[in-house]
Each structure stands twice: as C-alpha cells, then as structure tokens.
C-alpha positions as CSV (number, residue, x, y, z in Angstrom):
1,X,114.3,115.9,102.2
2,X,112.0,116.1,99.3
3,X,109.1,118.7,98.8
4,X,107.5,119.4,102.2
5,X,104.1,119.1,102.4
6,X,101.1,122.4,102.0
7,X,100.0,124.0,105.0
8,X,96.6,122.0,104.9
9,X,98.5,119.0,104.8
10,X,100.8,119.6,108.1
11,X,99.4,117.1,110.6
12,X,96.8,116.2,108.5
13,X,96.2,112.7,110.2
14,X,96.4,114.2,113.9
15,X,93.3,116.8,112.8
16,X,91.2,113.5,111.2
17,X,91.3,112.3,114.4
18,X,88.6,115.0,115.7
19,X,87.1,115.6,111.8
20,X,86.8,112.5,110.0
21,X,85.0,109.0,110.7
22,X,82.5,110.6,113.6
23,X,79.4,109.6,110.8
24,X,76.7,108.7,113.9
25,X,73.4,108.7,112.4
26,X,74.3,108.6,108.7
27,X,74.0,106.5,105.8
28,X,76.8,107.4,103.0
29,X,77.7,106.0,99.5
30,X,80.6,107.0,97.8
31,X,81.1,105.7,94.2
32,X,84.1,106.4,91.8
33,X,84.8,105.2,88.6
34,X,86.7,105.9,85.5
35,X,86.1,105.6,81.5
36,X,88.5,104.2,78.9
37,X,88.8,108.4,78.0
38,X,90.0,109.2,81.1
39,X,86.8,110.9,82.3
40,X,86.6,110.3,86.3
41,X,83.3,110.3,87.7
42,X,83.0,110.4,91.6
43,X,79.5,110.6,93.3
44,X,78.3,110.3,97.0
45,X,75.2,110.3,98.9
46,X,73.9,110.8,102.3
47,X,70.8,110.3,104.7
48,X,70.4,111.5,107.9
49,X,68.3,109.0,109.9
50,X,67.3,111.5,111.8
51,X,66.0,114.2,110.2
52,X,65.8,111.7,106.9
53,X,67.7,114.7,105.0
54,X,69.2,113.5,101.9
55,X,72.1,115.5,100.5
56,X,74.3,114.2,97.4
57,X,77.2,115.6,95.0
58,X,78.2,114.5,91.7
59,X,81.7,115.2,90.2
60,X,83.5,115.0,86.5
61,X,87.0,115.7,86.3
62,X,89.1,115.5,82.9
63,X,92.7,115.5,82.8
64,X,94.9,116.8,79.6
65,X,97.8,115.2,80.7
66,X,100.0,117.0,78.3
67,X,99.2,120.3,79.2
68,X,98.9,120.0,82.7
69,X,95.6,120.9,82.3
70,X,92.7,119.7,84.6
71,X,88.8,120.0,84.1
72,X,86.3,119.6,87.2
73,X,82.4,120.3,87.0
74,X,80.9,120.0,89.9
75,X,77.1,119.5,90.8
76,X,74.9,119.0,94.3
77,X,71.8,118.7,95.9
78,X,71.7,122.2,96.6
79,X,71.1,123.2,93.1
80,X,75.0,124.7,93.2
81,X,77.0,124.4,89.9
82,X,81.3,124.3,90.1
83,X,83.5,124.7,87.6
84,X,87.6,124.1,88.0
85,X,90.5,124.5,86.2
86,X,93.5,123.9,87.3
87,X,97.1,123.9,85.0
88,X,100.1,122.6,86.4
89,X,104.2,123.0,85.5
90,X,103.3,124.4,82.6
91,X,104.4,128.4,83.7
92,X,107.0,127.0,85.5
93,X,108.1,124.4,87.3
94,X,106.6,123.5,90.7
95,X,103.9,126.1,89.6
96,X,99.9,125.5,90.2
97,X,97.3,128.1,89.4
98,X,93.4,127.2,90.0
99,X,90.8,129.3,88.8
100,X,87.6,127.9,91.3
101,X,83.9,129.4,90.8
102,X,80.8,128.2,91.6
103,X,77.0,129.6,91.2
104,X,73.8,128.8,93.3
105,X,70.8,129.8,90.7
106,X,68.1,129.6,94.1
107,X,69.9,132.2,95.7
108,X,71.9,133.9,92.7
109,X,74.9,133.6,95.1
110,X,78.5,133.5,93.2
111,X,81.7,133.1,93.8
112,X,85.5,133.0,92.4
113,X,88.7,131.8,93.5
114,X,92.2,131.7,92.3
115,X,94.8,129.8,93.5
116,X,98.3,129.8,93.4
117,X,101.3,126.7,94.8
118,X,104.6,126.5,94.1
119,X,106.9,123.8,95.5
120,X,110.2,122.9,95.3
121,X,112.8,121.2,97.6
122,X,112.5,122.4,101.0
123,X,109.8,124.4,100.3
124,X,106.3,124.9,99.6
125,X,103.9,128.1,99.3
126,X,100.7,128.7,98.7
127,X,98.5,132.0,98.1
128,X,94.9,131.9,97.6
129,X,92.9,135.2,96.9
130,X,88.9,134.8,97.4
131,X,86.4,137.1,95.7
132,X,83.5,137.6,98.2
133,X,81.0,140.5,97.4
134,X,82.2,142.5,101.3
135,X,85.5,142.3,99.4
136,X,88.2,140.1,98.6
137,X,90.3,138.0,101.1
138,X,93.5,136.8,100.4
139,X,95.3,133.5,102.4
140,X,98.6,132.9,102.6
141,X,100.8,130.0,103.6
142,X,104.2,128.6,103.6
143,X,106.0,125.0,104.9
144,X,109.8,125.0,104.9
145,X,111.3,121.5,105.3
146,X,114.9,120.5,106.4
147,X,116.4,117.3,107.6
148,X,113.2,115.8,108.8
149,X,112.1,119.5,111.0
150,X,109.0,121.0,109.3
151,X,107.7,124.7,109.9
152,X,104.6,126.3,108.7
153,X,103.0,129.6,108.8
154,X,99.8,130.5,107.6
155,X,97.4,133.9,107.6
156,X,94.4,134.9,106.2
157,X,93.9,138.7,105.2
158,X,90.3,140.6,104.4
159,X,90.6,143.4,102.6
160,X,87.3,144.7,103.8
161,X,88.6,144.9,107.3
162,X,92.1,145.7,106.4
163,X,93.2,143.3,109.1
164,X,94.7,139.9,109.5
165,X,91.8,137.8,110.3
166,X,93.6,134.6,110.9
167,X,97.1,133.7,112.2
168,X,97.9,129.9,112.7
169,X,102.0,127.9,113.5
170,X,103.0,124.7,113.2
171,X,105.8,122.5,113.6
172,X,106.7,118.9,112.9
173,X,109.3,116.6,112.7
174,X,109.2,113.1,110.9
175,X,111.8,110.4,109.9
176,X,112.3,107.6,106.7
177,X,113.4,105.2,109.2
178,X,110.6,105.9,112.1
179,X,107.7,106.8,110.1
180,X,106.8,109.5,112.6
181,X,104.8,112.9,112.6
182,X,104.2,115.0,115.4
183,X,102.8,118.7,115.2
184,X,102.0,121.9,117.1
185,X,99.8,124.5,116.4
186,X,98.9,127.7,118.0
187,X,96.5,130.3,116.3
188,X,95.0,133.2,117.0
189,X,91.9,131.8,118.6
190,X,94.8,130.4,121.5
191,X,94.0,126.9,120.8
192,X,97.0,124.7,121.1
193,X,96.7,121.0,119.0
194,X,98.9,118.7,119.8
195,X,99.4,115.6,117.4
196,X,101.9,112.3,117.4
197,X,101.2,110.0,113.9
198,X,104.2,106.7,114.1
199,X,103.5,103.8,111.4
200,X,103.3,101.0,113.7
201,X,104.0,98.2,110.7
202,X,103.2,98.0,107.1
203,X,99.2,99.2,107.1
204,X,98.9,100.1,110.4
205,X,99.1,103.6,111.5
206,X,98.5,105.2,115.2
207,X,97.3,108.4,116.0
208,X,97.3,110.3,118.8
209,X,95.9,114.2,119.2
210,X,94.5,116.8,122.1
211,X,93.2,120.0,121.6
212,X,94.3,122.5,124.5
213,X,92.2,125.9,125.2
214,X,95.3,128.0,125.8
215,X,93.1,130.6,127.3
216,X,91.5,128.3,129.9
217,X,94.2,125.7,130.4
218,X,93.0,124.8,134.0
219,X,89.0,124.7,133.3
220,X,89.3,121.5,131.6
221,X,87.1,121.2,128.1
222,X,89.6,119.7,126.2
223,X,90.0,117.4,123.5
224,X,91.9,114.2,123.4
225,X,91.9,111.4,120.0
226,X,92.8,108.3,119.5
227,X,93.2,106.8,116.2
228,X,93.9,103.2,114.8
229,X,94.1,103.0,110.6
230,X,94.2,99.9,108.6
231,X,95.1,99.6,105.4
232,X,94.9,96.3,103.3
C-alpha cells in the first residue's frame, strides 16, 4: 500500500455527502486560471437570493517548484488579508511545514498557524499548533495504512484549558481491484458516521453515509446520504 491518506481526508467522500452540493438559494461562480509564469489565480463569488448577501474571495498562489516552496495571498469580502507559505521535502523527505496567518483590519483580529505533515509508506501524521489570543491549541492526527485496512486517530488539545477538547476514530478499508471505501467514526460528541464509497464504473462513483446519535440511538434524528458523482 502506498502513503495513506491525512486524517481530513479519511472518508472524505462519505462526509460530502451531508457538506457539499446542498447550495439552495445561492448563486456561485468559481473561476480559476493560470499565467504563462505559473501564477494561479482562483476567485469565487456568491449571492444569497434571499438575503441578496454577496460574499467573494480572491486567491494568488505561486509555486517555486525547485525549492518546494509555495506562495498564497489570500483576499475576501470581509476585508480579511491571508498570507501562506508552505515548503515541502526540502527538510526532509515526506516533510511539510506551513506557516498560515491572516489579519482582519475592521476588527484588528489576527491569527497564526503552523503546520506540520510527514508521510511515508504506511503512514501519515500531521500536527498543527494554532495561536489564538486565550492561548494556543495544538491538533494532532495520525492514519496508519496496511494491506488495504486504514486507521486514524485524531485530538485536539487547548492549552488554555489544559484538556483534550476533541477526540475523533476512524477506520476504513479499501481495495485496487474494488474501488471501495468504507469508514467509522466515533468522537467525543458520541456521534457515530457511518460511510460506504465503491466506484461503480469508470466516472461513476456511489456514496452512501448515516450519521447515528450514539447517545440517543432509539429517538430517531438521524442522518442518512445518498450520493451519485459523475465525472466526464
């Protein structure tokens, strides 16, 4: 098995199912292009027909390919500047390491981020440490892969309340010759999400997914997903 996927990434396509593609009321562009430099440009907009709210974002994002080095400036409607830099296998190999800030000059609101990856076969960790003014809080996660089995742990630490805030498993299992995913996660919250992804032919993928209350399992209230991806 090759390098097994970040935490965020475990059963990504069973959580879209509840998070992505529910845009009811909303008019979005997204447009990305690309100069002859190598200069990316990626913007979107949205209204809300509702409450005709329009919010947008603008991106730039340079890569110095032989460095590792990557440049990302990052702009919105809500007057709040980004700036990321991100160098890759450059340390070491496998490593990542992201400096991530951002400034709001309405509200003089700041903050910093520095992440950290490293993943090689069979493994993959990640350890993110957020600079918040109550105090910093540090997030950690880890996928280990083998023979098709995946298992993930991931926690989320404030240093303000000297406690674990955050405590999340998963598992999954997927196949070359089935193209198949499924996944389990309980967290601390006792929510239980249950997901099943199988490539049905070339460009067409099926999802299914439910999200159980593990606290009220007979009180009904849960969630169940269905999803149906085309690709050309």
């Amino acid at each position: 098995m090759a390098v097994p996927p970040t935490y965020a990434d475990l059963g990504k396509s069973a959580r879209d199912v509840f998070t992505k593609g529910y845009g009811f009321g909303l008019i979005k562009l997204d447009l990305k292009t690309k100069s002859e430099n190598g200069l990316e440009f990626t913007s979107s907009g949205s209204a809300n027909t509702e409450t005709t709210k329009v919010t947008g974002s603008l991106e730039t994002k340079y890569r110095w390919t032989e460095y590792g080095l990557t440049f990302t400036e990052k702009w919105n409607t809500d007057n709040t500047l980004g700036t990321e830099i991100t160098v890759e296998d450059q340390l070491a190999h496998g490593l990542k390491l992201t400096f991530d800030s951002s400034f709001s000059p309405n509200t003089g609101k700041k903050n910093a981020k520095i992440k950290t990856g490293y993943k090689r076969e069979h493994i993959n960790l990640g350890c993110d440490v957020d600079f918040d003014i109550a105090g910093p809080s540090i997030r950690g996660a880890l996928v280990l892969g083998y023979e098709g089995w995946l298992a993930g742990y991931q926690m989320n630490f404030e240093t303000a309340k000297s406690r674990v805030t955050q405590s999340n498993f998963a598992v999954g299992y997927k196949t070359d010759e089935f193209q198949l995913h499924t996944n389990a996660k309980v967290n601390n919250s006792s929510l239980i999400g249950l997901g099943y992804t199988q490539t049905l032919k070339p460009g067409i993928k099926l999802t299914l997914s439910a999200l159980l209350d593990g606290k009220n399992v007979n009180a009904g209230g849960h969630k169940l997903g269905l999803g149906l991806e085309f690709q050309a």
